[in-house]
C-alpha positions as CSV (number, residue, x, y, z in Angstrom):
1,X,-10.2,22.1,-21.2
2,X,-9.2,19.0,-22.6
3,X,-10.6,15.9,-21.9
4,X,-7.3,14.6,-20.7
5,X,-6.3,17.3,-18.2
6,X,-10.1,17.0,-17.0
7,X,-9.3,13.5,-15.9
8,X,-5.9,14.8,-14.8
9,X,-7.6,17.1,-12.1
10,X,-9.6,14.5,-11.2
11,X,-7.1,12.1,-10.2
12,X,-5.5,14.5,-8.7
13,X,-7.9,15.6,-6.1
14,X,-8.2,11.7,-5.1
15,X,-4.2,11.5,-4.8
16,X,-4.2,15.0,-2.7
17,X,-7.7,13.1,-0.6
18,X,-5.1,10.1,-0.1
19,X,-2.9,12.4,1.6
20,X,-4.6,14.3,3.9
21,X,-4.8,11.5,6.7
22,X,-0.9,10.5,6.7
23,X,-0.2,14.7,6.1
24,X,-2.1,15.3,9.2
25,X,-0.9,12.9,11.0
26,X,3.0,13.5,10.5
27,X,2.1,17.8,11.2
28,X,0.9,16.2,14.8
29,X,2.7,13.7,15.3
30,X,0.4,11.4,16.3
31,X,0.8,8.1,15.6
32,X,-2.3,5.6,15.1
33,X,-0.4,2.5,16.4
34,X,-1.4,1.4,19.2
35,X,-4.7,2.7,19.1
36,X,-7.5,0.0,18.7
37,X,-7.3,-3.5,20.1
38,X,-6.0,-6.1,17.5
39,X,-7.8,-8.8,18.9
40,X,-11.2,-7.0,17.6
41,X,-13.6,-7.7,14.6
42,X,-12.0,-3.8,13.0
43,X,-8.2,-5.4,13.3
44,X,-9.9,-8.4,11.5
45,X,-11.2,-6.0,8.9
46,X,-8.0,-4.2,8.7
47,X,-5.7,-6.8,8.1
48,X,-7.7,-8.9,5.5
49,X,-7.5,-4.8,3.7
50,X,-3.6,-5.0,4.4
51,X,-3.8,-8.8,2.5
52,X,-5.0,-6.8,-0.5
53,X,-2.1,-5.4,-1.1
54,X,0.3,-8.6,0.4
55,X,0.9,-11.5,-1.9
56,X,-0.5,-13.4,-3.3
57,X,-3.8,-11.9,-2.5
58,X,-2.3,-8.5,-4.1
59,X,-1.9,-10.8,-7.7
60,X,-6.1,-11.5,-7.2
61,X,-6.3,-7.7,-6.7
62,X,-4.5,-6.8,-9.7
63,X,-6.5,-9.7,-11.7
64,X,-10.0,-7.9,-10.1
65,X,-9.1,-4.7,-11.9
66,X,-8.3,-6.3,-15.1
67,X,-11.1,-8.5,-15.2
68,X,-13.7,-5.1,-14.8
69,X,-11.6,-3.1,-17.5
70,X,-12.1,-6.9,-20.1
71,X,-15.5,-6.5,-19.7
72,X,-16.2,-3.0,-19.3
73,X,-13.8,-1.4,-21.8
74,X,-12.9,-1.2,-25.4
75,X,-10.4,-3.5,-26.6
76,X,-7.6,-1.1,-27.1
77,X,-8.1,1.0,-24.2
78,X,-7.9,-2.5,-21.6
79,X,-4.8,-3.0,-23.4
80,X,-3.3,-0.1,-22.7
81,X,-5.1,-0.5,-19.2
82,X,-3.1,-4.0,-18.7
83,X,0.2,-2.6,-20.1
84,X,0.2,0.4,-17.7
85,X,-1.0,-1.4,-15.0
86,X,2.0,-3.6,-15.2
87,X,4.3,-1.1,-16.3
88,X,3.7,0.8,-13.1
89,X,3.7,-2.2,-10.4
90,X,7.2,-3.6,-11.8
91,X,8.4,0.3,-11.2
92,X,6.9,0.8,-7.8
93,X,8.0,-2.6,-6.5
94,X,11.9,-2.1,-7.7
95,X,10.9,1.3,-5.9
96,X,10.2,0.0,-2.8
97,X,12.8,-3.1,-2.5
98,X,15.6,-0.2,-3.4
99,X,14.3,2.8,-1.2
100,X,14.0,0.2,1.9
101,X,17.5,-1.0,2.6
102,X,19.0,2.6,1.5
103,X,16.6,4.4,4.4
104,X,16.6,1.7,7.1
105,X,13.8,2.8,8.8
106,X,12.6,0.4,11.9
107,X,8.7,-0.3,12.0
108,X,7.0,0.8,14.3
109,X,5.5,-2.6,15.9
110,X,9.3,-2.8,16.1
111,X,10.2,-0.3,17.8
112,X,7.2,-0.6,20.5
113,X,8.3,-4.4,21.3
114,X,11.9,-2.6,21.8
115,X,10.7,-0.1,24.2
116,X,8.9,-2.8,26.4
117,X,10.9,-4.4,29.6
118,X,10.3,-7.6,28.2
119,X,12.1,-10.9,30.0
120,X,15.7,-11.3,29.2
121,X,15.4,-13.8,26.5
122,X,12.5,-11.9,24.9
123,X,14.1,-8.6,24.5
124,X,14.7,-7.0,20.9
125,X,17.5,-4.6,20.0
126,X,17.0,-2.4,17.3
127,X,20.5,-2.5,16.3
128,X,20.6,-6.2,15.9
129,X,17.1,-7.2,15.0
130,X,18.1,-6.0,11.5
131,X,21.5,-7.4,11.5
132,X,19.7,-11.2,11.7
133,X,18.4,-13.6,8.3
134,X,14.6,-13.3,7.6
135,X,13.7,-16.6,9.4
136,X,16.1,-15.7,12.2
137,X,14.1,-11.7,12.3
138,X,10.7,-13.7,12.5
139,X,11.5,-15.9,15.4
140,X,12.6,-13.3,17.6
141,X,9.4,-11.1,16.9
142,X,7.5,-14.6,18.2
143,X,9.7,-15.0,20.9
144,X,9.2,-10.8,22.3
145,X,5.5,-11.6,21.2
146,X,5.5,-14.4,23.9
147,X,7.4,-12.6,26.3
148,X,5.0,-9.5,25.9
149,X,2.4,-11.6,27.5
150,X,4.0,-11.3,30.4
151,X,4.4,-7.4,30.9
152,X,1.4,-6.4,28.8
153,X,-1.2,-9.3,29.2
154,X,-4.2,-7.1,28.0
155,X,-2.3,-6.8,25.0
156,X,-3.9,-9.4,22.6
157,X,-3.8,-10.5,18.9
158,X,-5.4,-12.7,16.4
159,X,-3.8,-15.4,15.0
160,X,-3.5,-14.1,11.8
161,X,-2.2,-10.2,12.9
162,X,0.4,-12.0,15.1
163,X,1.3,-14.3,12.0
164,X,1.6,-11.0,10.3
165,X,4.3,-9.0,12.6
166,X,6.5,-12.7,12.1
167,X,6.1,-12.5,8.7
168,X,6.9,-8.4,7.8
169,X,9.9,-7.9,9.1
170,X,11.8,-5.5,6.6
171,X,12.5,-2.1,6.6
172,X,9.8,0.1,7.1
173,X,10.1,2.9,4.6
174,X,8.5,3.5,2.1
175,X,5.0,1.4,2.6
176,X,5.4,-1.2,-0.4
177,X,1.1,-1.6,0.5
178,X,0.6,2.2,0.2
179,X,2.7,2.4,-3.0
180,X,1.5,-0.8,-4.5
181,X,-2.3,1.0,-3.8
182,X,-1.9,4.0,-4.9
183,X,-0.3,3.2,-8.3
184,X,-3.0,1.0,-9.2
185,X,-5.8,3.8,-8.1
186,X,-4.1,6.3,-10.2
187,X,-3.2,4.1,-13.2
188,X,-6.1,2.1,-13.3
189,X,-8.1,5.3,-12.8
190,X,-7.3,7.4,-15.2
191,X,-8.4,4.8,-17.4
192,X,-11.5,3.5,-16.2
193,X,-12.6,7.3,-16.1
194,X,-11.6,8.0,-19.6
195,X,-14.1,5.1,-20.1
196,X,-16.7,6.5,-18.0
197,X,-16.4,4.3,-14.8
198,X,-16.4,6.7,-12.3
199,X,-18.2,4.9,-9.1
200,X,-15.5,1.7,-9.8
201,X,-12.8,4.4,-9.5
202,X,-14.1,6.3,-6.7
203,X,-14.4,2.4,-4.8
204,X,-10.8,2.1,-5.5
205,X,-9.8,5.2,-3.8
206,X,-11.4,4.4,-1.3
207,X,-9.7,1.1,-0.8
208,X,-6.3,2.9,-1.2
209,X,-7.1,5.0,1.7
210,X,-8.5,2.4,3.7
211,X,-5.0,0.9,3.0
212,X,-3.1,3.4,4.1
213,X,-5.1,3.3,7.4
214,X,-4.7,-0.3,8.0
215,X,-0.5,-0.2,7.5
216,X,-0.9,2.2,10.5
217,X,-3.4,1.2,12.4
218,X,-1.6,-2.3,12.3
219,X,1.8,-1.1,13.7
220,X,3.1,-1.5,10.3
221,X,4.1,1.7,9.2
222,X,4.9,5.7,10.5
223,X,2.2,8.1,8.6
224,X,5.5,9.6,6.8
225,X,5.9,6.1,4.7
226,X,2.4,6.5,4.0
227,X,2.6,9.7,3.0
228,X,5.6,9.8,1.0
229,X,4.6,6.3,-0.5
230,X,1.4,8.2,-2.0
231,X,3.4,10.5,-3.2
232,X,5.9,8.5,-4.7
233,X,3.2,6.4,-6.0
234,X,2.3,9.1,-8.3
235,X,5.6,9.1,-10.2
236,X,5.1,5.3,-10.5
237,X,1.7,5.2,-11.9
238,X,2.3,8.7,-14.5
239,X,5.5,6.9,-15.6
240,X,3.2,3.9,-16.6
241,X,0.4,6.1,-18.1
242,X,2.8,8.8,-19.9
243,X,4.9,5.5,-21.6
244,X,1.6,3.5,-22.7
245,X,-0.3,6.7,-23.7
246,X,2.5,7.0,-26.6
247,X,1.8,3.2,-28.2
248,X,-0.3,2.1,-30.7
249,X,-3.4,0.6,-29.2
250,X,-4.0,3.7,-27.1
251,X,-3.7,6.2,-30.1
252,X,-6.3,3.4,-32.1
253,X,-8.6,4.4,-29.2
254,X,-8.3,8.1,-29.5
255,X,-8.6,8.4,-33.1
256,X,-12.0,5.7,-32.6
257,X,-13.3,7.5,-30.1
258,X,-12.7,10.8,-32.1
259,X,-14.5,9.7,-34.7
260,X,-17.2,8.2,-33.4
């Protein structure tokens, strides 16, 4: 077995691990939002994982993984770390911005403040919620926020989750978090394992999973935009890796390494 398909494999059982939750899920329908109570320390935890992935914190993520690849990795193989890195988030973010208007799918903290018999001036349509301007979309999530006081007063937020329903107010599929994840687990991965790194790779895996939980758990997305938004993810990232793997500073590393 070559050493590349080895690593191959490997990835691959992380990307099929990063499924099984959101695959579940979707077989049983059961859906994780509204499960816990978003006033708590775990929706804290949850939505500063979610700001991992949001920008600009997502940038500082991006930087993280660079920074451990400068210091930890070859010359030529962090190159072609920091070209397929970016190679593979410019893909997966025209990706997402195209796939979400096309499908048009409703979020689901969307579609739960719809269902609710909030006051008159409170209540969302999801026919014309999306028919409204970004500002105009975030001001009437406040506003059914304000009026689900009144019908659901043990439903509580803190300030920075109910900052975060005003603010994410496209469409929900895919999961621009999950995809924006999982790329940079499997790109950055099959990298840092080529460069024997495993224990940073398996901690990124298991931030992309922890990702995909908190878009959920958040009311942020169904477990099928998770689930497709791995999958998807790994035409993204192999794009990226299958485009760099055929330039110059990746074959100086082979032939190096080969050598040595």
């Amino acid at each position: 077995m070559t050493k590349n398909v080895y690593l191959l494999r490997r990835l691959g059982l992380a990307w099929l691990l990063l499924m099984i939750i959101p695959g579940l899920l979707l077989l049983t329908r059961y859906q994780l939002f509204p499960l816990i109570d978003l006033q708590s320390n775990l929706a804290t935890l949850l939505y500063w994982i979610t700001s991992t992935g949001t920008a600009p914190y997502g940038i500082a993520t991006v930087v993280f993984v660079l920074l451990i690849g400068y210091r930890m990795m070859p010359k030529a193989l962090f190159i072609s770390l920091f070209l397929a890195i970016s190679l593979s988030q410019l893909s997966s973010l025209a990706l997402s911005h195209t796939l979400k208007p096309y499908f048009k799918e409703p979020r689901p903290n969307l579609v739960f403040l719809a269902q609710q018999d909030l006051p008159n001036d409170a209540q969302l349509s999801l026919d014309s919620f999306y028919q409204l301007d970004k500002p105009s979309r975030s001001t009437a999530i406040a506003t059914a926020l304000e009026g689900l006081k009144v019908v659901k007063p043990e439903m509580k937020f803190t300030p920075r989750i109910h900052q975060h329903w005003q603010d994410e107010v496209s469409y929900s599929f895919p999961s621009g978090h999950t995809i924006f994840a999982v790329t940079l687990v499997l790109t950055a991965g099959y990298y840092l394992l080529l460069a024997g790194l495993p224990s940073f790779t398996l901690a990124l895996v298991t931030w992309a999973l922890l990702m995909g939980l908190s878009r959920m758990l958040l009311g942020m997305h169904w477990p099928q935009d998770v689930l497709f938004s791995t999958i998807l993810a790994a035409f993204t990232s192999g794009f990226g890796i299958f485009i760099v793997n055929k330039l110059p500073p990746f074959k100086r590393y082979m032939l190096e390494k080969s050598i040595s």
